[in-house]
C-alpha positions as CSV (number, residue, x, y, z in Angstrom):
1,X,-4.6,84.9,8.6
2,X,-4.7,88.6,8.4
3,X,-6.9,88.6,5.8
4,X,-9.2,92.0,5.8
5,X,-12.9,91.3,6.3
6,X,-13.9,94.3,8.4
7,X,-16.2,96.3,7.0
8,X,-14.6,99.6,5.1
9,X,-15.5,102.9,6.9
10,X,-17.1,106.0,5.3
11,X,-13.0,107.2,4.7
12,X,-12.5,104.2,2.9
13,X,-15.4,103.9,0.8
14,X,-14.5,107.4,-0.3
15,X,-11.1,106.2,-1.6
16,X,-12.2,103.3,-3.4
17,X,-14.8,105.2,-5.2
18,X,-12.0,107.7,-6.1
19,X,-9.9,104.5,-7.5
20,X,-12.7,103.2,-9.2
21,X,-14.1,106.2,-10.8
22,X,-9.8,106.9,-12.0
23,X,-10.1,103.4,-13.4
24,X,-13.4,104.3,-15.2
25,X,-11.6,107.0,-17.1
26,X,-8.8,105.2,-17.8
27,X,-10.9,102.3,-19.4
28,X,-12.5,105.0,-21.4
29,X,-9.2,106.5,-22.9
30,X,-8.3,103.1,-23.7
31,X,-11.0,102.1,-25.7
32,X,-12.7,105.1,-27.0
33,X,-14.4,103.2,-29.9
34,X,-16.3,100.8,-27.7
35,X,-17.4,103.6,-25.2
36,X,-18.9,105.9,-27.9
37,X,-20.8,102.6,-29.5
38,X,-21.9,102.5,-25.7
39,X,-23.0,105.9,-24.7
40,X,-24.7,106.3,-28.4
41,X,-26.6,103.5,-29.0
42,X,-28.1,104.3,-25.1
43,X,-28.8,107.6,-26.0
44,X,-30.9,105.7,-28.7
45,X,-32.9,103.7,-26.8
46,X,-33.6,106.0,-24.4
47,X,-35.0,108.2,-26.8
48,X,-37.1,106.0,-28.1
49,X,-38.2,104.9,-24.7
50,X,-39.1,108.2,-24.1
51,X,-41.1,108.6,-27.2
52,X,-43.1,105.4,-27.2
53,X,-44.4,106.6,-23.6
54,X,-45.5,109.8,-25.0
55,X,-47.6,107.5,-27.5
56,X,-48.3,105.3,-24.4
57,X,-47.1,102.3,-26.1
58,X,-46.1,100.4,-22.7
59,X,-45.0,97.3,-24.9
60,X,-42.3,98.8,-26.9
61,X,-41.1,100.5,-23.3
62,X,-40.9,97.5,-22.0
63,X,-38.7,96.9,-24.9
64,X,-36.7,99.6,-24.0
65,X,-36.4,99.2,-20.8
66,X,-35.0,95.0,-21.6
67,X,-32.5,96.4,-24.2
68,X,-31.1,99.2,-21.6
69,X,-30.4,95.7,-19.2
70,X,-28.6,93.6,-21.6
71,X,-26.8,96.5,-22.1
72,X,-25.0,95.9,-19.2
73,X,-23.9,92.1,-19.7
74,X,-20.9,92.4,-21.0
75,X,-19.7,94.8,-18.4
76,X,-21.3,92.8,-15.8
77,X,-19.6,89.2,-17.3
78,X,-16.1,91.5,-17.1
79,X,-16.4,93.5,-13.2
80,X,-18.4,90.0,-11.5
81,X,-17.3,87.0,-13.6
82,X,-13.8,88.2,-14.0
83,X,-14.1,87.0,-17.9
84,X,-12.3,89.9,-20.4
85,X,-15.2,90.2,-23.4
86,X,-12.7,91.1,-26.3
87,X,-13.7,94.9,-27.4
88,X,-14.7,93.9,-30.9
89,X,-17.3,90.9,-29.8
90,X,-18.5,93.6,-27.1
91,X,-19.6,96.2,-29.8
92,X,-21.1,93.3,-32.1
93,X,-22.8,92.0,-28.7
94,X,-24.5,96.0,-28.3
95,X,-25.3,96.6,-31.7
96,X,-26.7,93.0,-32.1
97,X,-29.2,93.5,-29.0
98,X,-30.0,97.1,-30.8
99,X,-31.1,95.5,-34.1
100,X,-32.6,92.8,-32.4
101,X,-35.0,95.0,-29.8
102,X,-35.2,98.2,-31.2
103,X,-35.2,97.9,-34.9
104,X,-36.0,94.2,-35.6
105,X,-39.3,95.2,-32.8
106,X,-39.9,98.1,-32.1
107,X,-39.4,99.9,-35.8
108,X,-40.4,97.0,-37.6
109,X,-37.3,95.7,-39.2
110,X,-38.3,91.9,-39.2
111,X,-41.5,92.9,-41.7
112,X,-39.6,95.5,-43.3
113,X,-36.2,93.4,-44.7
114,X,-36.7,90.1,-45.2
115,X,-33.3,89.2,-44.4
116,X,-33.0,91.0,-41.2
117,X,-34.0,88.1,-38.9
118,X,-31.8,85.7,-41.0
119,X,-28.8,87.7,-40.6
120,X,-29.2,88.5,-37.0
121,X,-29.7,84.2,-36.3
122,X,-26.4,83.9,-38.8
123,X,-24.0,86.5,-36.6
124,X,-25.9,84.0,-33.2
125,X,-24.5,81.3,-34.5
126,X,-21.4,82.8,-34.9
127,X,-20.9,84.8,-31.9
128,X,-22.4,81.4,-30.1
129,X,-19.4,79.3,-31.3
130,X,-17.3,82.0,-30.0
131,X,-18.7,82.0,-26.9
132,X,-18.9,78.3,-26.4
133,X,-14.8,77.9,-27.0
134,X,-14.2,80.7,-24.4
135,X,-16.4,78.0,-21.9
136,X,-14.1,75.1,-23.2
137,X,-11.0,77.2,-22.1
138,X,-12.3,78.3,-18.9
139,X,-13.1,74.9,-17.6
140,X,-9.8,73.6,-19.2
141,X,-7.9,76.0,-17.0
142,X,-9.3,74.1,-14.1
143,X,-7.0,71.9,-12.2
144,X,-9.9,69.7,-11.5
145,X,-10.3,68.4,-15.5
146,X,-7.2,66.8,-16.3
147,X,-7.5,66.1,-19.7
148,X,-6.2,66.6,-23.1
149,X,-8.2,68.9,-25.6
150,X,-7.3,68.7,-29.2
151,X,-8.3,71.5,-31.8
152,X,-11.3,69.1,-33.3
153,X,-12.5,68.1,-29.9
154,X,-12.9,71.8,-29.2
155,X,-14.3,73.1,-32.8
156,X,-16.9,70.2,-32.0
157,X,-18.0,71.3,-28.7
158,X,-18.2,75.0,-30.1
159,X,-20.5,74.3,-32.5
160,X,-22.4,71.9,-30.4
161,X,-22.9,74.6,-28.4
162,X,-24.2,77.3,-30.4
163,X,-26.5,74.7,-32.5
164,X,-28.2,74.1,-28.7
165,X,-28.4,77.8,-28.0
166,X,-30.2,78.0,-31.6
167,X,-32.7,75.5,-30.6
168,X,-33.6,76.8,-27.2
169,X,-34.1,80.0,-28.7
170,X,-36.6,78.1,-31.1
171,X,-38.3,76.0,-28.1
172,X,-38.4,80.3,-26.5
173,X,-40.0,81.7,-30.0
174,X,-42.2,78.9,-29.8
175,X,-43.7,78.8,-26.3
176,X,-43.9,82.3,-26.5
177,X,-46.3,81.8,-29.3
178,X,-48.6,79.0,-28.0
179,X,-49.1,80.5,-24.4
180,X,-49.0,84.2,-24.9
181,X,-50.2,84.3,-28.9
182,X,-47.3,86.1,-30.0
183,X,-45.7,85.8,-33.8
184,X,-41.9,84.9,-33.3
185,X,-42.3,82.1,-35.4
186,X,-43.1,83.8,-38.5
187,X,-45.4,82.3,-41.0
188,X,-44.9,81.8,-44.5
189,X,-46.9,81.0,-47.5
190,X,-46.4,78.0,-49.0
191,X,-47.4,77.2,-52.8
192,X,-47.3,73.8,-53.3
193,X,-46.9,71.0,-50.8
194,X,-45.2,67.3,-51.0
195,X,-47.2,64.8,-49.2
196,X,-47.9,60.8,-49.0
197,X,-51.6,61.6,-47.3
198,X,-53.1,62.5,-51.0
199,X,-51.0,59.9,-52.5
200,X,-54.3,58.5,-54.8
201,X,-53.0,54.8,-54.7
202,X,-52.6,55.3,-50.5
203,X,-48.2,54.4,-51.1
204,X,-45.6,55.7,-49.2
205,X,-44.9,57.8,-52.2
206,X,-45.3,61.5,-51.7
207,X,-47.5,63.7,-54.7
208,X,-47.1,67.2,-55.7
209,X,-49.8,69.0,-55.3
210,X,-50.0,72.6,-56.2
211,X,-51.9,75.2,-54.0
212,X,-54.6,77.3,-56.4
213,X,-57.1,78.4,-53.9
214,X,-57.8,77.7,-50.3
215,X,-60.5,79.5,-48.7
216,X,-60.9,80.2,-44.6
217,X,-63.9,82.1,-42.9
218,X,-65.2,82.8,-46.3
219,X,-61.5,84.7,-47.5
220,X,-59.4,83.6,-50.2
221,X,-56.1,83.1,-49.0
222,X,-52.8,83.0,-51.5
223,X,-51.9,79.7,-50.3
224,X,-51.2,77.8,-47.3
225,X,-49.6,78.8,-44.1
226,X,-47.4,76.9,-42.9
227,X,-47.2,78.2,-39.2
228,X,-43.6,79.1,-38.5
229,X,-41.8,75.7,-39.6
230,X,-39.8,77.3,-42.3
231,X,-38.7,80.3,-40.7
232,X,-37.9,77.6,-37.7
233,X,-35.6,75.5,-40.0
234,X,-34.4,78.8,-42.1
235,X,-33.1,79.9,-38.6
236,X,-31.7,76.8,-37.5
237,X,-29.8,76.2,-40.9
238,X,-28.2,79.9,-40.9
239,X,-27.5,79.4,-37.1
240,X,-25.5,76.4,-38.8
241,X,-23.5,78.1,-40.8
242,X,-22.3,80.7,-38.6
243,X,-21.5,78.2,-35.7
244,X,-19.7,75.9,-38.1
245,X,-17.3,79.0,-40.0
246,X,-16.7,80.5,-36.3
247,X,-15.8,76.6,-35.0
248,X,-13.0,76.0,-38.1
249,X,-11.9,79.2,-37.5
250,X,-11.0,78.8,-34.0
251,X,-9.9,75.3,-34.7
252,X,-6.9,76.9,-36.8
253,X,-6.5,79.2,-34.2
254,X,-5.9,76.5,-31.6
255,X,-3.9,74.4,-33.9
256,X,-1.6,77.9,-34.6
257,X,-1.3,78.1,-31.0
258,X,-2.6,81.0,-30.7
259,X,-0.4,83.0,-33.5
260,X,-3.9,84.8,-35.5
261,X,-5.2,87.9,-35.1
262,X,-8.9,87.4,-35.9
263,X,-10.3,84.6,-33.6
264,X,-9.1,86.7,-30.3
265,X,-11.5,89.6,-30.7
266,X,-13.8,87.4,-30.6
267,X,-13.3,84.7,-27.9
268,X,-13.7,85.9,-24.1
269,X,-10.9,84.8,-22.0
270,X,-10.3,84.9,-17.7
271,X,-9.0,87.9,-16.8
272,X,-5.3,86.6,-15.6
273,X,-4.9,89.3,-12.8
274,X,-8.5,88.4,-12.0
275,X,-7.7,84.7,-11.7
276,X,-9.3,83.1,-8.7
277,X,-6.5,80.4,-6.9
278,X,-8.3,77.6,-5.8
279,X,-5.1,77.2,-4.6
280,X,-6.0,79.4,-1.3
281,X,-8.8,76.6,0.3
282,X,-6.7,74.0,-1.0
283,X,-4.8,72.3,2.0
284,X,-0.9,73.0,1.2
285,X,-0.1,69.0,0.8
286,X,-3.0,69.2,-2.1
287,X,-1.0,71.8,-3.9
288,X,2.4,71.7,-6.6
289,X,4.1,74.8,-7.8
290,X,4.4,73.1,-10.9
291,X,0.6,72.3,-11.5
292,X,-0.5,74.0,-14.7
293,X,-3.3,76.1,-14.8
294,X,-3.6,75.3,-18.7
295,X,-5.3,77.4,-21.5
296,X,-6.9,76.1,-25.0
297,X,-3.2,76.7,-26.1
298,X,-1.9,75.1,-22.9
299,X,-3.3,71.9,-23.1
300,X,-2.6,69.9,-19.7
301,X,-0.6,66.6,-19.4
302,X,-2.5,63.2,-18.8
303,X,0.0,62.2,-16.0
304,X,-1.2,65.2,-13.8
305,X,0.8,67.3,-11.6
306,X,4.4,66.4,-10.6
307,X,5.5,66.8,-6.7
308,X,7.6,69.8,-5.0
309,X,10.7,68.0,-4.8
310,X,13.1,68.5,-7.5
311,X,14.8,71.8,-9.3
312,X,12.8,74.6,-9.8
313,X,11.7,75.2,-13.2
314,X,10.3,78.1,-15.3
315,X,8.3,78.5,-18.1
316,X,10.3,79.7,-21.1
317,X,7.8,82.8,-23.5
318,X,8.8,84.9,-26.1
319,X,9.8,88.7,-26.2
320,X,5.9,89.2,-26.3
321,X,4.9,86.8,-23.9
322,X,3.5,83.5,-26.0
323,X,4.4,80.6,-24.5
324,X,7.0,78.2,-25.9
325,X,5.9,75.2,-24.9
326,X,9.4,74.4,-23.5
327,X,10.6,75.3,-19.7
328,X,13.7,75.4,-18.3
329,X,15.6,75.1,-14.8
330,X,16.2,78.3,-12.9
331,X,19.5,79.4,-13.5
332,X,20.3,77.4,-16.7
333,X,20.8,78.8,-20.2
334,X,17.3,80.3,-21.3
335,X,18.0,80.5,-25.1
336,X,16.3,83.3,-26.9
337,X,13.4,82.5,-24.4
338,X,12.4,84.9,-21.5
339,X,11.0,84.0,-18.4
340,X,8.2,85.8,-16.0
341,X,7.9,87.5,-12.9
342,X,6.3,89.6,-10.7
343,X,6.9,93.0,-8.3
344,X,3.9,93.8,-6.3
345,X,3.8,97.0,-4.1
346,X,1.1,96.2,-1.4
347,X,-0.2,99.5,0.3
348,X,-3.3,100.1,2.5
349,X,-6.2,102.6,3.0
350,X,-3.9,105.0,4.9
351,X,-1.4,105.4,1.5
352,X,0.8,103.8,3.0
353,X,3.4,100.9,1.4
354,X,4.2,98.0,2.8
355,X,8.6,97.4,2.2
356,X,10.3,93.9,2.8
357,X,13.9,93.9,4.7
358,X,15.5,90.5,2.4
359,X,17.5,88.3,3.7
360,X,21.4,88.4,3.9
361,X,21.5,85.1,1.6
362,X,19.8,86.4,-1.4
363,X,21.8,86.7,-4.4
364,X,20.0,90.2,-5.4
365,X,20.0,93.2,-3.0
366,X,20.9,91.2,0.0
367,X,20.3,92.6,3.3
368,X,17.8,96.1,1.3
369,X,14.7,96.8,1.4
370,X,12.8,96.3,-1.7
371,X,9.0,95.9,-2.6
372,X,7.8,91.9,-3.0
373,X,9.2,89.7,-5.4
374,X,9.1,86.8,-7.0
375,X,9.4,84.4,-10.0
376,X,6.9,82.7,-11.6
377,X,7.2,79.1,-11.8
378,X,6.4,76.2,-14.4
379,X,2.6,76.6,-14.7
380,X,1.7,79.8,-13.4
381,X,0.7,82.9,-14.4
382,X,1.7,85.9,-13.0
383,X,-1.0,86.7,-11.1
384,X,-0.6,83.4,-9.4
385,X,2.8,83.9,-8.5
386,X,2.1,87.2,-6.9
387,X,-0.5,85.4,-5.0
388,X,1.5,82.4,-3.8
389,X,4.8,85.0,-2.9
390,X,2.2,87.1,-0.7
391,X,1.2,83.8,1.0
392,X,4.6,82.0,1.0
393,X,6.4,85.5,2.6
394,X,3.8,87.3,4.8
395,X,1.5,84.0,5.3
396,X,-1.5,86.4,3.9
397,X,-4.0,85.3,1.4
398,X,-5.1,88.7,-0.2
399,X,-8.6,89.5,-2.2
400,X,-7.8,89.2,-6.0
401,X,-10.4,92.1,-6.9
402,X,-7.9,94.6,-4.8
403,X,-4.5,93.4,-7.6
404,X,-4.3,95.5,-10.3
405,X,-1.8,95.0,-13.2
406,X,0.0,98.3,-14.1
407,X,3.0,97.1,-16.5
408,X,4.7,94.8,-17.8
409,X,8.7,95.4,-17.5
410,X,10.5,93.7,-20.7
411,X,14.3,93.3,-19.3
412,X,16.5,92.3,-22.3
413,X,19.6,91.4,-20.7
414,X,18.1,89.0,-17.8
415,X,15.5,87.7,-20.4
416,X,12.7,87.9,-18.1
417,X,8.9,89.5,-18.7
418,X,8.3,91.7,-15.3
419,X,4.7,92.1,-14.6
420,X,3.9,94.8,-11.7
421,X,0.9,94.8,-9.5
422,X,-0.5,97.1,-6.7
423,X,-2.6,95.3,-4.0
424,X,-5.0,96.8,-1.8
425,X,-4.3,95.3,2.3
426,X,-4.9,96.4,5.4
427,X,-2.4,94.5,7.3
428,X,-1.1,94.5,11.3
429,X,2.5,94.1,10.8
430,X,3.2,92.6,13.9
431,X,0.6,89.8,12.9
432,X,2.5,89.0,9.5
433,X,4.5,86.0,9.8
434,X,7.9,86.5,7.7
435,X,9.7,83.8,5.6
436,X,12.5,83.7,7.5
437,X,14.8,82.6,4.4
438,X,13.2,85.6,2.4
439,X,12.3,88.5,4.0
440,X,13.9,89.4,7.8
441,X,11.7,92.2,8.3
442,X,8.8,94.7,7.3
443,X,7.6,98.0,7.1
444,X,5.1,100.4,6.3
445,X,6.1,104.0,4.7
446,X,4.1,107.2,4.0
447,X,3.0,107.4,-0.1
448,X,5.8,110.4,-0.1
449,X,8.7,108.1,1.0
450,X,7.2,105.3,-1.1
451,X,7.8,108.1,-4.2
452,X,11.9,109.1,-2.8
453,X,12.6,105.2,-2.8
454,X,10.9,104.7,-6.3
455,X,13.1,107.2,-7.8
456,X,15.9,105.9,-6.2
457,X,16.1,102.7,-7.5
458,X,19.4,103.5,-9.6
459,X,19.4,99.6,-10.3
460,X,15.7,99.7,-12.3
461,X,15.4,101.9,-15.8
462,X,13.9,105.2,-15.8
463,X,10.5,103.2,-17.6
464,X,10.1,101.3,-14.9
465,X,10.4,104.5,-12.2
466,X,8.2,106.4,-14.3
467,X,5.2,103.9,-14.5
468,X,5.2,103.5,-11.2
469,X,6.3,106.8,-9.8
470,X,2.7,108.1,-11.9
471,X,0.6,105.3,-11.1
472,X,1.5,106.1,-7.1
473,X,1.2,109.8,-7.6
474,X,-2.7,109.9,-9.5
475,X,-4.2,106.2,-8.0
476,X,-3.1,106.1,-4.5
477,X,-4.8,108.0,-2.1
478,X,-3.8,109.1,1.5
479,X,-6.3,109.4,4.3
480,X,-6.5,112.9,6.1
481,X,-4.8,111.1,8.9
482,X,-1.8,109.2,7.9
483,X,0.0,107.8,10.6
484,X,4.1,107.2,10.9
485,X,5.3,104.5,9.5
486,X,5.5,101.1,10.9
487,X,8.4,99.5,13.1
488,X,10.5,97.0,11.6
489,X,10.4,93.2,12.7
């Protein structure tokens, strides 16, 4: 395979870092809300980190120091784990680590409202049962769990898994207090007590018996302390609550397939340009086009994959790319549905592009050159497809953290959803091995030419050229020394 694993040189690293950092801004003009939450509520804390050192209060800058870290879990769950934290759950995440460190701590909240502590265990439990469907979805897109996950099944598992998050939290809040005499566990006084011990007739019949004066190391207290057991069960009971209205919630959201607005800001989904194939280690005889990669709305079939052989079918989505549930054979009568496929223009850390010469027996633009394409078939994403047409036509398996998804290309008359990606490759040409049936020869073209043959394709619409033409111009980079283009095979 001529898969890159050379390590980049000093050029190289200097273009990535110029992708990334055009990346960075483009994140930021896209979500301008979450990255002022982000940059203010760090400006915060590091303000306060700054004065607690001047009062040379080391606890609360350790404090500091932990909230600056979990800061950057979200972005780190997005960039490492590939996992898209929806904006909204991503500014309730920050804000909820804020309330929790620096003013549940450090100023004192926790004393100061009573409710404070209650409410912040509440939105746990919520964001917990959140959390805990996005698991159920990520291992149900597996192609190693073949099973069938209904609505209820999930909802339970959601909530199963915030109530245990609760209750580790507790057994945390509780150590913490035994071995390092800490006060998570706050204590509460307690008036009058329910209890078989003083029972004067020694039944298993509880007495109430009123609290008027207890007395410890000579001080009169108001009653007696009960050690942290209600505020245990207080937070256990309001992590209840929010882990059970999150779980119905996303229950009617899997049972509307998907169709509400709500649920998805909070649920955290695999990226799908991000989507690692297992599909690549796989031997080929292990594999089937067809084999779903299902999501929470995608529930997969008992009977598991079907083989190669047969017609070729496609998944059938709407205008806005929900799936139907229904697929059809390529080349048959696609309703009002539309079906999905990909473009990818692969280029390398020269600038330049890699073009395909198709074959003569191809139906569109026989004989041209053209960038890669492909359709996606019954069960794949697009992201797969792009994959599997870059394995199936050049016999390369390429990194999925170098695809980037530009557009997506909505083309009314052929009913079909477009979705374009540029892929990072250094490739030897004369080490590609072509799909004979497919593609009859390659090349590699300067980023200029790669601009004259975008704005010549008189047979796309002037949307397409345009997103593509300025995604070339301001993303792609060409090394001082860029040599000719390549020979064709």
């Amino acid at each position: 395979m001529a898969k890159r694993k050379q390590k980049l040189s000093k050029e190289e690293r200097r273009l990535r870092r110029g992708e990334d950092l055009q990346k960075a801004k483009l994140e930021i003009k896209a979500h301008p809300v979450l990255f002022t939450v982000y940059v203010v509520l760090r400006a915060l804390v590091v303000a306060v980190l700054i004065l607690q050192l001047l009062n040379q209060d080391y606890y609360d800058v350790f404090l500091c120091s932990l909230t600056l870290v979990l800061f950057l879990i979200p972005s780190f769950v997005e960039r490492r784990l590939h996992i898209d934290v929806p904006n909204t759950l991503e500014v309730i995440i920050l804000l909820f680590i804020f309330s929790a460190e620096i003013l549940g701590e450090i100023q004192e909240y926790y004393l100061t409202y009573p409710f404070w502590d209650t409410m912040l265990h509440t939105i746990n439990g919520f964001l917990m049962a959140a959390i805990g469907i996005a698991m159920v979805d990520i291992l149900n897109r597996s192609r190693r769990f073949k099973v069938r996950l209904s609505p209820v099944f999930v909802a339970v598992v959601a909530f199963c898994f915030s109530m245990t998050i609760g209750v580790l939290w507790e057994f945390f809040e509780y150590g913490m207090d035994t071995f390092f005499q800490m006060d998570m566990q706050k204590d509460t006084w307690v008036s009058m007590v329910n209890t078989v011990s003083l029972n004067p007739e020694g039944r298993n019949s509880p007495v109430r018996i009123p609290i008027e004066s207890v007395v410890v190391n000579g001080q009169e207290w108001p009653g007696y302390l009960d050690i942290g057991l209600n505020d245990t069960m207080k937070d256990l009971l309001v992590n209840f609550i929010g882990a059970a209205v999150f779980s119905v919630i996303g229950m009617i959201y899997i049972m509307g397939r998907g169709t509400g607005k709500f649920a998805p800001r909070f649920i955290p989904r695999l990226k799908e340009r991000e989507l690692s194939s297992p599909d690549i280690k796989e031997k080929k005889e292990e594999r089937s086009p067809r084999e779903r990669l299902p999501g929470l709305l995608e529930p997969i079939a008992l009977e598991g994959p079907e083989a190669q052989e047969g017609p070729e079918l496609m998944d059938l989505f709407t205008r806005d790319g929900k799936f139907t549930g229904r697929t059809v054979e390529r080349g048959t009568d696609k309703g009002d549905g539309f079906t999905l496929g990909v473009h990818v223009f692969l280029y390398d850390s020269q600038g330049r592009f890699l073009l395909q010469k198709r074959s003569e027996n191809k139906k569109f633009l026989p004989g041209q050159w053209e960038t890669h394409m492909g359709h996606a078939l019954a069960g794949e994403s697009s992201f797969e497809c792009a994959l599997r047409e870059m394995r199936e036509e050049l016999r390369v398996d390429l990194s999925q953290e170098d695809f980037v998804k530009i557009y997506r290309w909505v083309e009314k008359d052929a009913q079909m959803l477009t979705d374009l990606y540029f892929v990072r490759a250094n490739l030897d040409e004369n080490s590609l091995t072509l799909q004979k049936n497919e593609v009859i020869g390659v090349q590699w073209v300067a980023k200029r030419e790669m601009l004259d043959f975008v704005r010549a394709m008189d047979y796309r619409p002037e949307c397409y050229k345009a997103v593509v033409a300025q995604y070339i111009e301001d993303c792609i980079q060409e090394a001082p020394e860029n040599p000719a283009g390549g020979s064709e095979e």
